[in-house]
C-alpha positions in Angstrom: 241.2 261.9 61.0 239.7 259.9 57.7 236.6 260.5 55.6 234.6 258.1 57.9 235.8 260.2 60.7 235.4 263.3 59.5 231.7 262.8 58.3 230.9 261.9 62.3 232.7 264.7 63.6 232.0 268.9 63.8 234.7 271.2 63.9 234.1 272.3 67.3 235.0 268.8 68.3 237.8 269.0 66.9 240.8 269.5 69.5 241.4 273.6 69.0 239.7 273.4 66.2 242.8 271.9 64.5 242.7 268.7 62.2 244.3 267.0 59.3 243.6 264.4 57.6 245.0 260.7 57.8 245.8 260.8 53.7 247.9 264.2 54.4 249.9 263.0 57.4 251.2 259.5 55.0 251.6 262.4 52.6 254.2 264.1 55.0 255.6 261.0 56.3 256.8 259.5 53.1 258.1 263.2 52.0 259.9 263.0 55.8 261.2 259.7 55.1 263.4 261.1 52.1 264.3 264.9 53.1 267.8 266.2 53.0 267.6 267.3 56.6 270.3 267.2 58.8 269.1 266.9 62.6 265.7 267.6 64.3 263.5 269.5 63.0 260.1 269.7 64.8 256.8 270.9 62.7 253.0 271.2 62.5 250.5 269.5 60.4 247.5 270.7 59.7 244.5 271.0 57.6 245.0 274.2 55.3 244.4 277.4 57.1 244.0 276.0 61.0 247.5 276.7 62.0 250.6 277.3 60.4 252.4 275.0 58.7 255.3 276.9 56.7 257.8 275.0 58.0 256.3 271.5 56.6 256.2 273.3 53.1 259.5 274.5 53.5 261.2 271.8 54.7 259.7 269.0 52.6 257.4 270.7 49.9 254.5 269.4 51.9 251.1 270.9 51.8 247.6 269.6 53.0 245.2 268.4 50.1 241.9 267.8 52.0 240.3 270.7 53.7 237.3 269.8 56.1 234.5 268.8 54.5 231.3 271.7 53.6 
């Protein structure tokens, strides 16, 4: 999702009331991109307290910045 998204879009719509936001997932992506990581490693990305996402932080120091909007 993206701020123009987000501002058309209730949490209930949201698929298991999970999101995260476009910004975040670049975020992750270029922290990915340049990870000492040997192998797969398969993770969640979320928006900060929908699910858990301790093994993003963990593995690349990654943690959401924009929480849904109030």
């Amino acid at each position: 999702l993206d701020d123009a998204a987000l501002t058309h879009m209730s949490e209930e719509q949201a698929e298991y009331g999970a999101f995260v936001h476009l910004d975040d997932v670049a975020a992750a992506t270029q922290r990915a991109l340049v990870a000492a990581v040997e192998g797969h490693v398969r993770m969640i990305l979320c928006g900060p307290g929908a699910f858990d996402a301790t093994l993003a932080r963990q593995t690349l120091g990654w943690r959401p910045q924009r929480a849904w909007p109030s």
